[in-house]
VOGU-3710 file (C-alpha; in Angstrom, 3 decimals, decimal comma):
1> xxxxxxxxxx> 52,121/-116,401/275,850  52,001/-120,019/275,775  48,202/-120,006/277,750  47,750/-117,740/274,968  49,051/-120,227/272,086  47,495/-123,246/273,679  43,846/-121,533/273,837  44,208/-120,923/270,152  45,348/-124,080/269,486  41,854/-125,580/271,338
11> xxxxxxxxxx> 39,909/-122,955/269,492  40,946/-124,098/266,269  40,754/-127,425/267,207  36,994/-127,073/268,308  35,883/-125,373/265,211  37,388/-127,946/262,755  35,487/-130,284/265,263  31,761/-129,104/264,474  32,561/-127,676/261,141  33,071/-124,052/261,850
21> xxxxxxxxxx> 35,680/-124,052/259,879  34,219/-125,090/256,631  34,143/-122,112/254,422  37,686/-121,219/255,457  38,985/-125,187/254,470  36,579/-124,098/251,281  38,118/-121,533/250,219  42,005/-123,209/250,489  40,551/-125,610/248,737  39,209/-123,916/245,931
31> xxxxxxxxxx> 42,504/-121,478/245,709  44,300/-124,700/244,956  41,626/-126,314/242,497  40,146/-123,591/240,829  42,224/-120,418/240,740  40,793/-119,236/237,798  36,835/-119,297/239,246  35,463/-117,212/241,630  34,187/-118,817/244,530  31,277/-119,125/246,324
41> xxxxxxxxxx> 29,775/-116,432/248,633  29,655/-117,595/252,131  25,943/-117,279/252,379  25,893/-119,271/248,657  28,187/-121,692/250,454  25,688/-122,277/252,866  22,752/-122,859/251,280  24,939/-125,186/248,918  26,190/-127,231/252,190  22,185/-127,397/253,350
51> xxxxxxxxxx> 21,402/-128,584/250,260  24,415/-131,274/249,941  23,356/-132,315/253,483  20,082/-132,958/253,356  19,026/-133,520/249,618  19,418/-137,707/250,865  17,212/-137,633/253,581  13,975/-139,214/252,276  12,412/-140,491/255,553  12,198/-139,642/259,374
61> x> 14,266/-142,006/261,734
//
């Protein structure tokens, strides 16, 4: 059981590390800020993180 613990452990740790994780840590977030909204799809969250990440990139290199 504790091989079994640890390997989750690493898991979670990985996908917090690349950003796997983000619609989950989204949608804690927005239970706590905006229980009274509806919140995003995760496709809609998405195409709303594409667009957050790249809307600033005006030039190659």
């Amino acid at each position: 059981m504790i091989l079994v613990e640890r390997l989750r452990t690493a898991w979670q740790l990985l996908r917090c590390a690349t950003g796997d994780d983000a619609y989950e840590r989204y949608l804690e977030h927005h239970r706590r800020t905006h229980p009274d909204r509806p919140p995003l799809s995760r496709r809609e969250f998405f195409i709303e993180e594409q667009r957050r990440k790249w809307s600033g990139v005006n030039r190659c290199c």
